[in-house]
C-alpha beads as a LAMMPS data file, in Angstrom:
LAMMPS data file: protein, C-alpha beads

126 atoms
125 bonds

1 atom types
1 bond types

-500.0 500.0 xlo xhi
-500.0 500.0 ylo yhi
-500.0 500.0 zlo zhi

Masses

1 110.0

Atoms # bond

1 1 1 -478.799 -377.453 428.115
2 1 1 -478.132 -376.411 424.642
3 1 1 -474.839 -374.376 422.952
4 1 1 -476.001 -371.796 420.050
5 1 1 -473.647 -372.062 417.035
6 1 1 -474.617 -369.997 413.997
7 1 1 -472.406 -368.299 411.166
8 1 1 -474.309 -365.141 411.291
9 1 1 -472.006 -364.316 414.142
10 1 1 -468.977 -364.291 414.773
11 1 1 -468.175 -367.787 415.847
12 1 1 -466.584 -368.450 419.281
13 1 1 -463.066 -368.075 419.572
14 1 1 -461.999 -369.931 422.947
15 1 1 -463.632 -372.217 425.148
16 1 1 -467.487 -370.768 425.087
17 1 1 -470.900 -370.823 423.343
18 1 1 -471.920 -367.763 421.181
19 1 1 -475.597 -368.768 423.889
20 1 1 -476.374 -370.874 426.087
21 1 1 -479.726 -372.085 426.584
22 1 1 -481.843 -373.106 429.661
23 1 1 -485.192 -374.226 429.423
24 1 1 -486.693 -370.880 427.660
25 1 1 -483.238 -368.758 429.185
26 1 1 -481.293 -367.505 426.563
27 1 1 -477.795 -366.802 427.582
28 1 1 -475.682 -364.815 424.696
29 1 1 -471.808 -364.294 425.136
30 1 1 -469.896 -361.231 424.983
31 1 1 -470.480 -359.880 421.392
32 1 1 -466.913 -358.108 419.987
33 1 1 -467.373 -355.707 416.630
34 1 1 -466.486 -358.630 414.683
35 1 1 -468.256 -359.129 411.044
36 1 1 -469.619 -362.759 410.993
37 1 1 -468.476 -363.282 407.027
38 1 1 -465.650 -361.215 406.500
39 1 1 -463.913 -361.617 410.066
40 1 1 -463.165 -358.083 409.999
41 1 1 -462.289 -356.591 412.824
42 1 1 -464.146 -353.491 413.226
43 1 1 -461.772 -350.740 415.170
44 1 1 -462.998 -347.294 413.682
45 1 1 -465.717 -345.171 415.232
46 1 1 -468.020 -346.545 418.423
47 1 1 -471.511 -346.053 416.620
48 1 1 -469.926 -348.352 413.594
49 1 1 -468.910 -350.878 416.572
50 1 1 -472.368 -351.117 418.288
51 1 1 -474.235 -351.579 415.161
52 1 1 -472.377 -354.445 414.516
53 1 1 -471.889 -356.147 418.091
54 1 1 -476.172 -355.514 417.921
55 1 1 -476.151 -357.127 415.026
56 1 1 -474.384 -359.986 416.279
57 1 1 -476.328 -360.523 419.138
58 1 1 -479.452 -360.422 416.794
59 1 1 -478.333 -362.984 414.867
60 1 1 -477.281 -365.133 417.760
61 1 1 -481.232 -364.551 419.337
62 1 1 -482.411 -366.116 415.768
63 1 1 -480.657 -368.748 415.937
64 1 1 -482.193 -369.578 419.428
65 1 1 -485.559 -368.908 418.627
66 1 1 -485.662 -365.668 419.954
67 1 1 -485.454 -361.420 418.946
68 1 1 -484.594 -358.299 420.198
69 1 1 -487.885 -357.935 421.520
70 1 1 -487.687 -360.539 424.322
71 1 1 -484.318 -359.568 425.217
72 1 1 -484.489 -359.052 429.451
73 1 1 -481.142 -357.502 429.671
74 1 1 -478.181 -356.274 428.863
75 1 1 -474.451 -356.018 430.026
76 1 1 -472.766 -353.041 427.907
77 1 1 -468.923 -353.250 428.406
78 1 1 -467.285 -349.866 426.820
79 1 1 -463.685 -348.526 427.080
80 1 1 -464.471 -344.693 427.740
81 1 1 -467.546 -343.672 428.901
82 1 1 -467.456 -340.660 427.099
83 1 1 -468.875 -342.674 424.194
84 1 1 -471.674 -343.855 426.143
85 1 1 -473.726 -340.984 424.426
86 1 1 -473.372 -342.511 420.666
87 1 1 -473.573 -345.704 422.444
88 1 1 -476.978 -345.292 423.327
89 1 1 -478.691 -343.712 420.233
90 1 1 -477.695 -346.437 418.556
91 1 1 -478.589 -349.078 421.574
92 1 1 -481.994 -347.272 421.309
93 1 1 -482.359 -347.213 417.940
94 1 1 -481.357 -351.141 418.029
95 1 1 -484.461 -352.074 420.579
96 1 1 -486.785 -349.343 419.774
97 1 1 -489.268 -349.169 422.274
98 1 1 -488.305 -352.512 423.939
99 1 1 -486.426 -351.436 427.164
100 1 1 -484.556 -354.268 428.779
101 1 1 -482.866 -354.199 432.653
102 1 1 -478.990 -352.813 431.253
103 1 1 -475.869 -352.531 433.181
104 1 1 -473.395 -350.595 431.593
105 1 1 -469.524 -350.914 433.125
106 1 1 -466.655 -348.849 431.792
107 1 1 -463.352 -351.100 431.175
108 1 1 -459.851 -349.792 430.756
109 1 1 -459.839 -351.806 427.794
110 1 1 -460.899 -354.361 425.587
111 1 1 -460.102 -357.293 423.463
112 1 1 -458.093 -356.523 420.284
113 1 1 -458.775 -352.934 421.269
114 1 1 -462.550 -352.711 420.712
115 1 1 -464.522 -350.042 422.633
116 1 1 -467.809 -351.865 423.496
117 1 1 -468.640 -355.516 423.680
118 1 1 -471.982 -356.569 425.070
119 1 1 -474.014 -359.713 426.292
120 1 1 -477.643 -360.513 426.446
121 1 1 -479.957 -362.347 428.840
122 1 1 -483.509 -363.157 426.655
123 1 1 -486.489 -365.653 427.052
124 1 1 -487.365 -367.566 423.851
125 1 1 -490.318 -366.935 421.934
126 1 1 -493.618 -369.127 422.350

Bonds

1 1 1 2
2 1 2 3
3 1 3 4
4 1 4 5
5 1 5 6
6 1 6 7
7 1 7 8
8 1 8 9
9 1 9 10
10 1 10 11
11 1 11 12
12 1 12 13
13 1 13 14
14 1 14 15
15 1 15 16
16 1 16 17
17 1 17 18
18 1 18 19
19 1 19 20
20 1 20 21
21 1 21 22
22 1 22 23
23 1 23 24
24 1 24 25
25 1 25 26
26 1 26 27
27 1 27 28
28 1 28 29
29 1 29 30
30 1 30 31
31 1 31 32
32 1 32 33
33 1 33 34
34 1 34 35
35 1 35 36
36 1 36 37
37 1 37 38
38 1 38 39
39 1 39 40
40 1 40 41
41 1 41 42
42 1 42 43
43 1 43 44
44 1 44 45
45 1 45 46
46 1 46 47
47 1 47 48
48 1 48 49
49 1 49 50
50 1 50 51
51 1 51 52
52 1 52 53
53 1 53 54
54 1 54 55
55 1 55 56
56 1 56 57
57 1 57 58
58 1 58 59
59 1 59 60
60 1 60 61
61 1 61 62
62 1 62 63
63 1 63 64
64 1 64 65
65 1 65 66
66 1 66 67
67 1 67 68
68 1 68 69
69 1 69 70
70 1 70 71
71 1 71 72
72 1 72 73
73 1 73 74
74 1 74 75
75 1 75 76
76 1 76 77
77 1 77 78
78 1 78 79
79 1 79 80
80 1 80 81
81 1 81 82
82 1 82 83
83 1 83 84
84 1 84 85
85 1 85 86
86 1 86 87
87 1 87 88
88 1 88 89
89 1 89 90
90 1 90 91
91 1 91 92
92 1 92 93
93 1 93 94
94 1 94 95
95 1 95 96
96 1 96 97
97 1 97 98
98 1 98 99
99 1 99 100
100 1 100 101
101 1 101 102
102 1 102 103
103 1 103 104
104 1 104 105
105 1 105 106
106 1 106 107
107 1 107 108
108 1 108 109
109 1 109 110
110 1 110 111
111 1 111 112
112 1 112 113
113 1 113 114
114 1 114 115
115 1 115 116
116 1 116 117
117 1 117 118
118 1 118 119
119 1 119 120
120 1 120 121
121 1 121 122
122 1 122 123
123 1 123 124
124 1 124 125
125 1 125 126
């Protein structure tokens, strides 16, 4: 088993791995709207927030030898479901024509009062 650690993400704050991986398994944590230099919290509008948590999750996928592209799937976590419509152009936009398996589950609310977090399964490249 191996623990991904990179500063092109935000790093981990409690007891967890930004990924996890397992044999060729790439398991990344809950991304939050976080920049990875700055720290800044990023609270203003939802297609702002998914760019970055994306972002994030990208960056984690480097840093285990992976890319968007062999992503599997996708848990999308999102305080209103009203959003989900911005939430997905830039989701789309984000994979292109890559489609993982996605789950998407409304919450009442989130951490620090973000409106989307999201984690990724992917496979690493060969």
């Amino acid at each position: 088993m191996e623990f991904i650690e990179t500063p092109n993400a935000p790093l981990a704050a409690g007891h967890y791995a930004q990924a996890t991986v397992w044999g060729d398994l790439i398991f990344v944590s809950g991304q939050l709207p976080i920049h990875p230099v700055t720290k800044e919290k990023l609270t203003g509008p939802i297609d702002v927030q998914t760019r970055q948590v994306l972002e994030n999750v990208g960056a984690i996928l480097e840093a285990a030898g992976s890319d968007r592209a062999h992503v599997l799937k996708t848990t999308v976590y999102i305080a209103d479901i009203s959003l989900w419509d911005q939430v997905n152009t830039v989701y789309a936009a984000f994979f292109g024509d890559h489609k993982p398996a996605r789950a998407v589950v409304p919450t009442k609310e989130l951490h620090y009062g973000f409106l989307i977090e999201i984690e990724a399964v992917a496979v690493r490249k060969n």
